[in-house]
C-alpha positions as CSV (number, residue, x, y, z in Angstrom):
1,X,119.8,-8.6,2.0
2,X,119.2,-6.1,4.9
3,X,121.5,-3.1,4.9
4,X,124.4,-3.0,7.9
5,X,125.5,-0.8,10.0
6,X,128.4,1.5,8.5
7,X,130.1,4.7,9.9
8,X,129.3,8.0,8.2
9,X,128.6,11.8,9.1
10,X,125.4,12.2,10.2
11,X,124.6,8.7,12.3
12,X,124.4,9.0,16.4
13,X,126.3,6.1,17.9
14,X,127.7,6.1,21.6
15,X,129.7,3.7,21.1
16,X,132.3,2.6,18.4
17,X,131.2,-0.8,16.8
18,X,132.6,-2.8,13.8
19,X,129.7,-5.3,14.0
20,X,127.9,-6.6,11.1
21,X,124.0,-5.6,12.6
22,X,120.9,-5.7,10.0
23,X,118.9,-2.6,10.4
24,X,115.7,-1.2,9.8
25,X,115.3,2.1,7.3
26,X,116.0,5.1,9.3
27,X,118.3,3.3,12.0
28,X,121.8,2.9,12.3
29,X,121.9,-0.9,14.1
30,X,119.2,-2.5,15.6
31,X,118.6,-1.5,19.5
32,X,120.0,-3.7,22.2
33,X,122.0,-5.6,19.8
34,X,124.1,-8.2,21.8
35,X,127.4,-6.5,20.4
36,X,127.0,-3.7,21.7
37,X,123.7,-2.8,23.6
38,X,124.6,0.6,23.9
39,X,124.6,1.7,20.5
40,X,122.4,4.2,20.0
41,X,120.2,4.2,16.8
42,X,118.9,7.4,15.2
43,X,119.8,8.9,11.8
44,X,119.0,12.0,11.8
45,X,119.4,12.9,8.4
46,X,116.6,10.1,7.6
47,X,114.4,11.5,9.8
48,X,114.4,15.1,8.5
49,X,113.8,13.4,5.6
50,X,111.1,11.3,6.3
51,X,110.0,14.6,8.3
52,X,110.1,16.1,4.5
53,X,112.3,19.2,6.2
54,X,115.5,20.2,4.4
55,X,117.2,22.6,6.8
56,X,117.8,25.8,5.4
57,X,121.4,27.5,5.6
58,X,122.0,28.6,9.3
59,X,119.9,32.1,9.9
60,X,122.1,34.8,11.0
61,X,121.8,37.1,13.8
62,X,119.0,39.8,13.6
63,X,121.3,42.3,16.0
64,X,124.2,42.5,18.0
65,X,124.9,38.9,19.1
66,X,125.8,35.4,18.1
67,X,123.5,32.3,16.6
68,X,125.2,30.4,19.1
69,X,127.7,29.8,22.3
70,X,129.3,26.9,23.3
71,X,130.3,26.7,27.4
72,X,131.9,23.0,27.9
73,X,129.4,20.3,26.3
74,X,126.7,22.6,26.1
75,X,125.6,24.5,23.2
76,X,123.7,27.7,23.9
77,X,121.2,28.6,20.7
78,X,120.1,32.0,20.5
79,X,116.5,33.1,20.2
80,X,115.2,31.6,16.9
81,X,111.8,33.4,14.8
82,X,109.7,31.8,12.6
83,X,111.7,32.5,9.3
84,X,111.0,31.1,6.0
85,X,113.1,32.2,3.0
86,X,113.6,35.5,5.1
87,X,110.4,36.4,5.6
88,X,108.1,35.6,9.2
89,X,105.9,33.0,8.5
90,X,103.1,34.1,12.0
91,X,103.2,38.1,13.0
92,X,101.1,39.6,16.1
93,X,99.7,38.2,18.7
94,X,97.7,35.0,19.2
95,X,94.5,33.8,19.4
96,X,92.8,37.4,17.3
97,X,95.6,38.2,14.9
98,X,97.2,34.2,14.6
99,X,95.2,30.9,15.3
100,X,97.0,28.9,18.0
101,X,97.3,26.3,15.2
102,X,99.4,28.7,12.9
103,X,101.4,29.6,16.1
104,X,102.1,26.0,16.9
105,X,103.5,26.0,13.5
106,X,105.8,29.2,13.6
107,X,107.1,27.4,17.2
108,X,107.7,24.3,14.6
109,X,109.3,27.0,12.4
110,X,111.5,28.4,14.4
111,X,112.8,24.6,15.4
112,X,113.7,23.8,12.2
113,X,115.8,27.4,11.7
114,X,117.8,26.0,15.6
115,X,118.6,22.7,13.6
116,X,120.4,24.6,10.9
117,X,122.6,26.0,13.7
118,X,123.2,23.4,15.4
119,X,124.5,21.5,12.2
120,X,126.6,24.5,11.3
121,X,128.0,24.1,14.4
122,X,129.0,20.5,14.6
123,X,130.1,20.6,11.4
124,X,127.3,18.2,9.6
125,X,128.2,15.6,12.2
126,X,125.3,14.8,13.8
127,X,127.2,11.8,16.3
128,X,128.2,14.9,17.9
129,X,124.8,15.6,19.1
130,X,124.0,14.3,22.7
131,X,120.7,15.4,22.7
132,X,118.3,18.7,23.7
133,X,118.2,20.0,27.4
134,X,115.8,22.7,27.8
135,X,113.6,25.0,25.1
136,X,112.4,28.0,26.1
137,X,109.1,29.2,24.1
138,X,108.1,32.8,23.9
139,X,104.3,33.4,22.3
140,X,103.0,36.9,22.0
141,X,99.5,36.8,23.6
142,X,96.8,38.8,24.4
143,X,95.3,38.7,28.0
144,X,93.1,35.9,28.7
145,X,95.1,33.8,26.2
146,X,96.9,30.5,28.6
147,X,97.4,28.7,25.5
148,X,100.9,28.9,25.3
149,X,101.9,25.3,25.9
150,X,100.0,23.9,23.1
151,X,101.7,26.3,20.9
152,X,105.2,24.9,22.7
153,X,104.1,21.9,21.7
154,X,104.9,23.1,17.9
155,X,108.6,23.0,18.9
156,X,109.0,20.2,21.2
157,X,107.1,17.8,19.4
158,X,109.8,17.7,16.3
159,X,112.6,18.1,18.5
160,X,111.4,14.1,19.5
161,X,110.9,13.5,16.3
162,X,114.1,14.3,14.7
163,X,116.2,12.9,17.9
164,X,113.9,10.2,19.7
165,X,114.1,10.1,23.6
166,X,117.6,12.2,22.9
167,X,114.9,15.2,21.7
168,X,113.5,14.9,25.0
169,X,113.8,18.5,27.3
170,X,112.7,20.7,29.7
171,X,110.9,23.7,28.8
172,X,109.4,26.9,29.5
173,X,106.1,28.5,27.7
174,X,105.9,32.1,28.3
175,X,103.2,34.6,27.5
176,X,104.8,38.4,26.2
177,X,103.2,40.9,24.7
178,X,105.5,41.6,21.9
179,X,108.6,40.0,20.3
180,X,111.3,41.3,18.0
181,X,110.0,42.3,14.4
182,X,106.5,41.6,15.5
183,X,107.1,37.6,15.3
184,X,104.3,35.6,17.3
185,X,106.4,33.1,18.5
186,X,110.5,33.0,19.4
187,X,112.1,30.2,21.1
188,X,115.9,29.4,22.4
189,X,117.5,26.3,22.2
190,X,119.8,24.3,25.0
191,X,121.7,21.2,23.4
192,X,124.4,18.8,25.0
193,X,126.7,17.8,22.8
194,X,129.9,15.8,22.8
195,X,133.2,17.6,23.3
């Protein structure tokens, strides 16, 4: 018998539903289910694990300033670096010192350290999550390098994996020539999320 649709922390929905819907693995009801076509169908906590990420606990800050802001239903995440187990996982600037590829990684890095924070701050409740609104990418480069979007790509690229067309955002991918502790790659997170 295929599974049905049941209310827990951690499933998206937009709208409330009692309905009796068979779904696939990984979804919370099928999509444009007569019921309710509105329901919306990503579990987010099956897709980090299909992903094979377990979010670490939330990083703190490095300084003098908070992991995150809330202003109305948008959630402000600070500046994340690629941190694994506390330690950077790219440092220096790309392509001599790090490969684009391992750049593309740290961006995929620091994504992953953002999610921990934005579960911290809605509580483990994921159905709070709207979806992303804008990512801003900073990659230390050395002159001549115009790479910087494919490294971006590190970050955005999970962000729609993890939330669907919700994980879809605007962006920026800027060039600097350094970033705090040496990191190649720091990037800042926008996210709407329900009030």
């Amino acid at each position: 018998m295929s599974p049905v649709a049941q209310r827990r922390p951690g499933l998206r929905t937009c709208a409330d539903t009692e309905a009796d819907v068979a779904i696939p693995p990984g979804l919370l009801c099928w999509p444009g289910h007569p019921l309710n076509a509105n329901l919306c169908v990503m579990d987010i906590d099956a897709n980090l694990d299909k992903l094979g990420i377990e979010l670490p606990e939330a990083p703190s800050p490095i300084a003098s300033y908070v992991p995150a802001k809330r202003s109305g239903n948008q959630l402000y995440i600070s500046g994340q670096l690629p941190l694994h187990a506390g330690k950077l996982i790219a440092m220096g600037s790309v392509p001599t010192v790090v490969t684009p590829e391992l750049a593309q990684e740290a961006a995929r890095r620091c994504t992953i350290n953002a999610l921990a924070i934005l579960r911290k701050q809605v509580a483990g409740d994921w159905s709070k999550v709207v979806g992303a609104v804008r990512l801003g990418v900073f990659v230390q480069s050395e002159p001549g390098f115009a790479g910087q979007p494919t490294v971006a790509n590190g970050a955005s690229e999970l962000l729609q994996d993890v939330f669907g067309e919700a994980g879809r955002h605007a962006r920026a991918a800027v060039g600097v020539v350094a970033l705090p502790l040496n990191a190649t790659v720091e990037a800042e997170f926008l996210f709407e999320i329900k009030a």
